[in-house]
C-alpha positions as CSV (number, residue, x, y, z in Angstrom):
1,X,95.8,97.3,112.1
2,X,93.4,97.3,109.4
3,X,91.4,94.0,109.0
4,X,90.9,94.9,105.1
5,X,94.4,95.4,104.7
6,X,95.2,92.5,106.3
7,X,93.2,90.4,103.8
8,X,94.6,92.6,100.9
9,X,97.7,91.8,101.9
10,X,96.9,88.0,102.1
11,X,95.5,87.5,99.1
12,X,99.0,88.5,97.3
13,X,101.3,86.5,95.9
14,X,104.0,85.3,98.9
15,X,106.4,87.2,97.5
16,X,104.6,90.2,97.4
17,X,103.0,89.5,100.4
18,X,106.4,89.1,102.4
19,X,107.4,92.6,101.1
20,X,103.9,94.4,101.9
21,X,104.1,92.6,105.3
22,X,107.5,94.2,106.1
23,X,106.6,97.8,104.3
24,X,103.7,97.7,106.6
25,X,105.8,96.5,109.4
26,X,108.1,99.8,108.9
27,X,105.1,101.9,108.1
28,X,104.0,101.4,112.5
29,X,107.2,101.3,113.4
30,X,108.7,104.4,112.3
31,X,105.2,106.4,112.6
32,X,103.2,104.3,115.6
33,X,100.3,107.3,115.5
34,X,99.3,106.3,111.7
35,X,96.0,105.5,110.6
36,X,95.5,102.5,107.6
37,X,93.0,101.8,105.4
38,X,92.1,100.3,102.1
39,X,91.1,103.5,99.4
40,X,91.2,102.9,95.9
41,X,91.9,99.3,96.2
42,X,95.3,100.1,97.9
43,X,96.8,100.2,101.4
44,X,97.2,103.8,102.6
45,X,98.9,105.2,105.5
46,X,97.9,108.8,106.7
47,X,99.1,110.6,109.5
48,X,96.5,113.6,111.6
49,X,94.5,113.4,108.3
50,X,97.7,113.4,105.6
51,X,98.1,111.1,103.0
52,X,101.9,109.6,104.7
53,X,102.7,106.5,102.3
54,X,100.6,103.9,100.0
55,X,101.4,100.3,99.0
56,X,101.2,99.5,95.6
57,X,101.4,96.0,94.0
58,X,101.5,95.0,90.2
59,X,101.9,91.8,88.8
60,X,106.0,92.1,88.7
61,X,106.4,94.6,91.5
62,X,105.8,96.9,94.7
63,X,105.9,100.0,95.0
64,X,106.3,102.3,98.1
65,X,104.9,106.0,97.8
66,X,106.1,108.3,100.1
67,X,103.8,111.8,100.2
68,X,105.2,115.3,101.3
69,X,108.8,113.9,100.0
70,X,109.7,117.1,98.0
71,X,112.9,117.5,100.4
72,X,114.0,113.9,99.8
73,X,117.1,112.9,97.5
74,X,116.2,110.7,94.5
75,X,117.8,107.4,94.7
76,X,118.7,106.4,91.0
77,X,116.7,103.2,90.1
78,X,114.9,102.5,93.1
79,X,113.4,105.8,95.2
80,X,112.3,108.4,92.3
81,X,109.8,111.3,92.0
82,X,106.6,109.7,90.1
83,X,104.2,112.4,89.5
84,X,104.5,115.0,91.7
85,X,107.9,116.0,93.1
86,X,105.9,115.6,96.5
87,X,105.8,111.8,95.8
88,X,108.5,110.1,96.0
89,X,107.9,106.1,94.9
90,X,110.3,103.0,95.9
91,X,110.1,99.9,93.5
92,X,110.2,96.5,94.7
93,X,110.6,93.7,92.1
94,X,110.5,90.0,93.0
95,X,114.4,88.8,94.4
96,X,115.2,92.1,95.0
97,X,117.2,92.9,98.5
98,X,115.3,95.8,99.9
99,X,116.8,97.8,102.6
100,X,114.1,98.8,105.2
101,X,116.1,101.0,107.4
102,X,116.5,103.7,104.9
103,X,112.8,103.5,103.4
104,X,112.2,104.1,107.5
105,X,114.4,106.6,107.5
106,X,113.0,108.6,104.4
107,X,109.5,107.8,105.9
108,X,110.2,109.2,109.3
109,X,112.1,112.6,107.8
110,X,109.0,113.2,105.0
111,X,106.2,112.6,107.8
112,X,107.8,114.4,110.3
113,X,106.1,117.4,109.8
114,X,102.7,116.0,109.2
C-alpha cells in the first residue's frame, strides 16, 4: 500500500476516513495485482497501467469511480455514469449504509479485462 495514500486517507474526516479505508480495503481485495497512488490529489487504483478506480472525497461525500464501466448497469441514486459512459461513479454520503460486496462485484467485472 501506498504510504501517501495512507496519510490522505488519515487526514479525512473519521467518517470519511472509515469509508475510504473500506473502498480501499475492497479495491486489494477484489483486484490484489493493483497499483495505488496519489495523482491529482486523489487515490487512484490502476491495474497493468489502466486507470481501474479513484477515491474521491468532498466535504459531504465519497465518491467511487469505477473506469472501463461502459458494460455496467446504472444503479438509480447511488452508481451512475458521471462524464463518460466509461465512468461509472458511486456516492457515499455521511450515515449512509454502503454495500461493499456489490461495489466489489462491479469492480471485479469492469477490471476484468484490464
Amino acid at each position: 500500500m501506498n504510504q501517501e495514500v495512507t496519510e490522505y486517507i488519515q487526514k479525512l474526516p473519521q467518517w470519511q476516513s472509515a469509508i475510504c479505508e473500506n473502498l480501499r480495503k475492497v479495491v486489494y481485495e477484489t483486484v490484489p495485482e493493483i497499483a495505488e497512488r496519489i495523482q491529482y490529489g486523489k487515490p487512484h487504483y490502476l491495474k497493468n497501467g489502466h486507470y481501474a478506480a479513484v477515491i474521491s472525497v468532498a466535504k459531504d461525500k465519497v465518491s467511487f469511480s469505477i473506469f472501463n464501466a461502459g458494460k455496467l448497469e446504472d444503479i438509480k441514486g447511488f452508481f451512475t455514469s458521471t462524464t463518460s459512459p466509461e465512468r461509472k461513479t458511486a456516492t457515499i454520503k455521511n450515515g449512509q449504509e454502503v454495500d461493499y460486496d456489490l461495489l466489489a462485484k462491479l469492480l471485479s467485472q469492469a477490471s476484468g479485462g484490464l
